[in-house]
N, C-alpha and C positions, 0 to 999 in steps of 0.2 A: 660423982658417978663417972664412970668409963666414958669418954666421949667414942662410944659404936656409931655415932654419925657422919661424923668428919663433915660435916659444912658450915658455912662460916656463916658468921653471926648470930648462930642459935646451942644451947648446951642441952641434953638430955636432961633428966630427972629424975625420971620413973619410969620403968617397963610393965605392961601388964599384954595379957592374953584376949583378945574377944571376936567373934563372932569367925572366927577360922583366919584370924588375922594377929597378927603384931602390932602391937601400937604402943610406940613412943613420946611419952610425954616430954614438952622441949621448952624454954624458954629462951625468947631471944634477949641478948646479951647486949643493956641497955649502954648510953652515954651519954653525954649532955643533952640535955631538949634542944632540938631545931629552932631553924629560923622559922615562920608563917612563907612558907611559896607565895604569898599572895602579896602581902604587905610588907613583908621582910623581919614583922617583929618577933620578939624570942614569944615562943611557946610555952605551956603548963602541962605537967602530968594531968591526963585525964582518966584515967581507969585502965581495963587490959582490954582485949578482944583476944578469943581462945576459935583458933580456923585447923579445919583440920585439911592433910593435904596427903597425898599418895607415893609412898615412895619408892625404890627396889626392895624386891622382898629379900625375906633373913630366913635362914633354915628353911628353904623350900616354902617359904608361908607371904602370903603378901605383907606390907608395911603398912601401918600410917602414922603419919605426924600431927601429932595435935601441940600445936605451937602455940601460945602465949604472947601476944605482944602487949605494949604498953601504947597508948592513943595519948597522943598530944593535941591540944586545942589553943586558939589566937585567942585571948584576953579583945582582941583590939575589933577585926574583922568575925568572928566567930571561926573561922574553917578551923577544920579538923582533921588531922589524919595521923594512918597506921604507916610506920615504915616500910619499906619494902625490904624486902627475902630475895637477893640476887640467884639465888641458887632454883627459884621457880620457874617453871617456864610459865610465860607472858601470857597464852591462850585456857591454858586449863590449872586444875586447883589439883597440880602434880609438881614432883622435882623434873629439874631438865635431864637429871640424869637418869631419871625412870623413862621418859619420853625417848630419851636417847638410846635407851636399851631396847624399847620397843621398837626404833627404827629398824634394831640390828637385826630383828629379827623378823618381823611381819611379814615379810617379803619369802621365809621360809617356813611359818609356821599357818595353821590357823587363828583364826581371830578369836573363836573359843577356846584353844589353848591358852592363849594370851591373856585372853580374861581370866583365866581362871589362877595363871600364876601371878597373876600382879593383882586381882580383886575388882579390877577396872569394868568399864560397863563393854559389853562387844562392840557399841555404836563407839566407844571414847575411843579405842583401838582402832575400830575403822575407819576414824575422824583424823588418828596423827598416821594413817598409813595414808589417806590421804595427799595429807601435807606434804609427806615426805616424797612422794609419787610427782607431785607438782616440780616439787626442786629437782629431784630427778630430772625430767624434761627439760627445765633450762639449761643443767648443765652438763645432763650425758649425750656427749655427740658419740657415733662409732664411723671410724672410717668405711668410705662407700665400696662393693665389694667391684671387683675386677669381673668376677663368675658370681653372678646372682642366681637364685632358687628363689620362684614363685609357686603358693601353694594356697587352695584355700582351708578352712578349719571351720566345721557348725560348733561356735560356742556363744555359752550364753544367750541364746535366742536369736542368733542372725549367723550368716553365712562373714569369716572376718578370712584376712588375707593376711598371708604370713611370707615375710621375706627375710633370707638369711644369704650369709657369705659363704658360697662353695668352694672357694679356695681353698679360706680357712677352718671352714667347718663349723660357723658362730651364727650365733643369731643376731638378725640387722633390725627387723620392724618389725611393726604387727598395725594392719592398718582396720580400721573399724568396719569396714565394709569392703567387698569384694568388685565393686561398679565402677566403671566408668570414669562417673562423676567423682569419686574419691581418690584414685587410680592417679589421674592423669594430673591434678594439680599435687599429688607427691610427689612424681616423676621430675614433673615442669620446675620443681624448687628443689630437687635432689642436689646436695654439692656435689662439687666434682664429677657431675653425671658422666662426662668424657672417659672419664675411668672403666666404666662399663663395658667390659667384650666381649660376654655373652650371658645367654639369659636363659635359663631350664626352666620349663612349667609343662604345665598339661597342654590339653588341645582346645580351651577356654579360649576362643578368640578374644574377647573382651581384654585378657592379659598382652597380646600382642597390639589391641589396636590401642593399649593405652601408653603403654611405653616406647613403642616404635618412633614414634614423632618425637620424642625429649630426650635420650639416649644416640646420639648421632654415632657411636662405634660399635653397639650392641647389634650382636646376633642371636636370633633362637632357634634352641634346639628340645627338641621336645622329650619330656621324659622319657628314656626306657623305657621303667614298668608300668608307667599308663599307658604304653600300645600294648605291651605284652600280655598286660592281665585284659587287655579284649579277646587276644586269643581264649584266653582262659574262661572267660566269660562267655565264648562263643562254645568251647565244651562242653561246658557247666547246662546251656539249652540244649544240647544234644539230649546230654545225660536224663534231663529231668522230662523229655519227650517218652526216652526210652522207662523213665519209675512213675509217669501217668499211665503205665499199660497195665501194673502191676496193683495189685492189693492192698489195704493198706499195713498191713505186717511185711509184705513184702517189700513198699517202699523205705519204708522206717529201713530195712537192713541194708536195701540198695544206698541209701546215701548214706548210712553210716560206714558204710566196705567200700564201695564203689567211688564216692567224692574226692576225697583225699588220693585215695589209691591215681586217680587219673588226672588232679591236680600236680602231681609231683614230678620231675624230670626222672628219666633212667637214671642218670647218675644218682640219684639221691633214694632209692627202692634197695631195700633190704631182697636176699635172696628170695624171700619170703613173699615179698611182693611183687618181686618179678614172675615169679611162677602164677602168685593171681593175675596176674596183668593178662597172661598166656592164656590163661583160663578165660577172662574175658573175651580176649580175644577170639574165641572158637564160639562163646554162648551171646557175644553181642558184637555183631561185626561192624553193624552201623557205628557203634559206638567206640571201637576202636578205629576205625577211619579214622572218625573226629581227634580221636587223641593224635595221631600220627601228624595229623596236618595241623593242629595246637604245637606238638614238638620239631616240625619241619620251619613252622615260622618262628620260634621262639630261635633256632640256630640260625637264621639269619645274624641274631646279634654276635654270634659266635665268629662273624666274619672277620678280619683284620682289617680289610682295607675297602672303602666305600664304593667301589665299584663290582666286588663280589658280591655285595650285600644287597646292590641293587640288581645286580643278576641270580641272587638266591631267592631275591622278593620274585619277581619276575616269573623262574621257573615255577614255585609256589604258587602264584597265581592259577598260571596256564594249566596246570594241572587240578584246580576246582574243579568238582564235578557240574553240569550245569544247572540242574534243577535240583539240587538237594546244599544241604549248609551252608541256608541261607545267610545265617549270622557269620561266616567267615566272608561269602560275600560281600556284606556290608563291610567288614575288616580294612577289605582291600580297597573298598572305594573310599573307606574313613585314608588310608597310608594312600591313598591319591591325593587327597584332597589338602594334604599338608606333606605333601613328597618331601619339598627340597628343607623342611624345619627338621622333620623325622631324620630325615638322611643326614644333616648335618651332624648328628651323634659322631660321625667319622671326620668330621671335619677337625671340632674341636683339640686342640693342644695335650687334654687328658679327657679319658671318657668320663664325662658329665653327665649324672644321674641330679634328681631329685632325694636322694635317701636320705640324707641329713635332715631337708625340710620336711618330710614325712615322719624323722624322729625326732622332731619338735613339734609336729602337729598332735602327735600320740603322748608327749609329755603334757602339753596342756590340757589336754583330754585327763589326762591324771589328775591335773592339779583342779581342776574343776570339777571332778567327782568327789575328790577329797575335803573342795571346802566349797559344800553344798551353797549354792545361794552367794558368791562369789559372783563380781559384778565382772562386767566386759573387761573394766580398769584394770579391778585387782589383776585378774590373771593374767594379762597384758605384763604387766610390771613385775609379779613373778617371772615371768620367761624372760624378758627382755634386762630386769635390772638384776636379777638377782648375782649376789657380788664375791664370794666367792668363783664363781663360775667365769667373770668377767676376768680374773687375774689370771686365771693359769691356761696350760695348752697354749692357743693361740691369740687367747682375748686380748694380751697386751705384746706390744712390738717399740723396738727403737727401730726408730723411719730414720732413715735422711730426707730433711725438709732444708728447703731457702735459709741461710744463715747457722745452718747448724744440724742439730739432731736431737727429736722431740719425739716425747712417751706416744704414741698413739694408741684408740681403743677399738677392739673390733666386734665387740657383742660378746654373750657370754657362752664360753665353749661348749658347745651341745654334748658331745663326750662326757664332759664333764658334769649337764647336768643330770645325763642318762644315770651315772655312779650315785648322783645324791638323791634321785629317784630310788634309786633299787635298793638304796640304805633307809631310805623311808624319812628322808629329807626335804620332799618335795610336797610336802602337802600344806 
């Protein structure tokens, strides 16, 4: 018969069809009887033992091997044993190279996909992604980023904290918790911390008082769009004072016209809704104030250079009305209370946002809708290992290091894994 196995030390036989599988009948390909492991003396033919084992599938169908050996026993000490099949792997009743297949892919499929092209149980699949997730850790370092992004993520049942390299646009970590107490001893054992020169997140103190002390050249500058969208949030309460007046038909239409409509900057309004805007502005004036001064501070960021910006903040202030919007008042004393982190936006080398780590928060959001019941790990190790993504754009660099010039890794390109989300890779 055709050897369609190609592994050594076992010959095919027979083929047959069962239970939506392939299964290869195999016999392994005997030689002299062995020594006794134990006593050293020669061995007797003992009879066969017939094991069945898992292997890549054929024609789209899962495999199995129902192998035949022959069992030798000690005339002298009694022991007895089955040869061993190098081609298994060591932990389950599979070939290495099925195992090996599923490494390559676990990481971008689901678990019930997998089970269902190999025949495997979902827990066996869960069991060598695992594994493989472990060796990952020991041996995937990524270089430390220069421009860090701190962000947190609700997955899996806990608030986790997600760090990537804004330089390069990659993903760095993903740490189990958002506290403190998790925080500070990542920090305190981060390599190369000195590398660090600056640092974007939100306005989460927790994240500045954990890295501030172990980061000795790091600066923070606070996201953009988490001031901006307080602006927006501070509309948004206008808005919905002004659709508690109204009916309930009437507000269903107010926030479906009206929200969008005064979320959006002028540049971005079609003629279409410039004209409603106008219209608004004649039947709700309260409600266009708010907008106005929503797009007076949003162009503060419009400023070039940090001292207009803080005399754009300024005039916008002074000109709050005093007993009315209220939520922009708190706006102003939230951009007091972290002036010179906010302000630094103009300091930094390139304007530094958080966007990247926000489209890595929203990809594991994906990946965790897609495979229901997906533990913290798993999807930890999706975003962080997944291996295409690690090799192109800018995951991999030649560095000049001490004595020469070595591969370094930087996470895996978030670009890149936005493309294999949207191809429907990511799940």
């Amino acid at each position: 018969m055709f050897d369609l196995l190609n592994l050594p030390g076992v010959r095919p036989v027979d083929l047959r069809a069962a239970n939506k599988a392939i299964v290869v009948i195999a016999e392994a390909v005997e030689g002299d009887p062995p020594q006794c492991p134990e006593c050293t003396k020669p061995m007797y033919r003992h009879g066969r033992r017939t094991n069945t084992f898992a292997d890549t599938p054929m024609q789209m169908q899962p495999v199995r091997l129902e192998i035949s050996r022959p069992r030798y026993r000690c005339d002298v000490c009694g022991k007895t044993i089955t040869p061993e099949l190098t081609f298994l792997d060591e932990h389950r009743r599979a070939t290495r190279r099925l195992v090996d297949a599923i490494c390559e892919r676990c990481l971008g499929m689901t678990f019930h996909s997998l089970a269902e092209q190999t025949g495997l149980a979902v827990n066996t699949i869960k069991s060598i992604a695992h594994d493989l997730i472990g060796d990952l850790e020991r041996t995937v370092h990524y270089e430390t980023p220069v421009i860090m992004g701190i962000d947190e993520v609700n997955l899996a049942g806990g608030m986790r904290c997600v760090i990537t390299n804004l330089a390069t646009n990659n993903a760095f970590q993903m740490l189990e918790f958002r506290t403190q107490e998790h925080l500070k001893p990542f920090f305190k054992n981060l390599p190369d911390k000195e590398k660090v020169e600056w640092v974007c997140t939100d306005m989460w103190r927790p994240f500045k008082r954990s890295f501030s002390q172990y980061l000795p050249n790091a600066r923070l500058v606070i996201d953009k769009f988490h001031v901006v969208a307080m602006a927006s949030e501070a509309l948004e309460t206008e808005r919905k004072k002004y659709q508690a007046t109204l009916d309930k038909d009437e507000r269903v239409k107010v926030k479906k016209s009206i929200r969008w409509l005064t979320l959006k900057r002028p540049k971005n309004l079609s003629p279409a809704e410039a004209e409603a805007l106008e219209v608004i502005r004649q039947l709700i004036p309260n409600l266009a104030v708010a907008y106005d001064f929503k797009e007076a501070f949003y162009r503060i960021y419009d400023e070039p250079i940090k001292e207009a910006a803080m005399r754009a903040f300024e005039a916008w202030e002074n000109t709050l009305p005093d007993d009315e919007l209220d939520n922009f008042h708190s706006l102003a004393k939230t951009v007091h209370n972290h002036y010179e982190d906010i302000f630094a936006y103009w300091d930094s080398p390139c304007r530094i946002t958080n966007a990247y780590t926000e489209g890595l928060n929203g990809l594991t959001k994906v990946a965790n809708r897609m495979g229901r019941g997906y533990s913290y790990e798993i999807i930890r190790a999706k975003m962080l290992y997944a291996k295409y993504a690690r090799k192109v754009g800018s995951g991999v660099r030649i560095a000049e290091k001490t004595g020469g010039s070595q591969t370094v890794e930087y996470g895996p390109h978030i670009p890149t894994l936005v493309e294999i989300a949207e191809s429907g890779g990511l799940d």
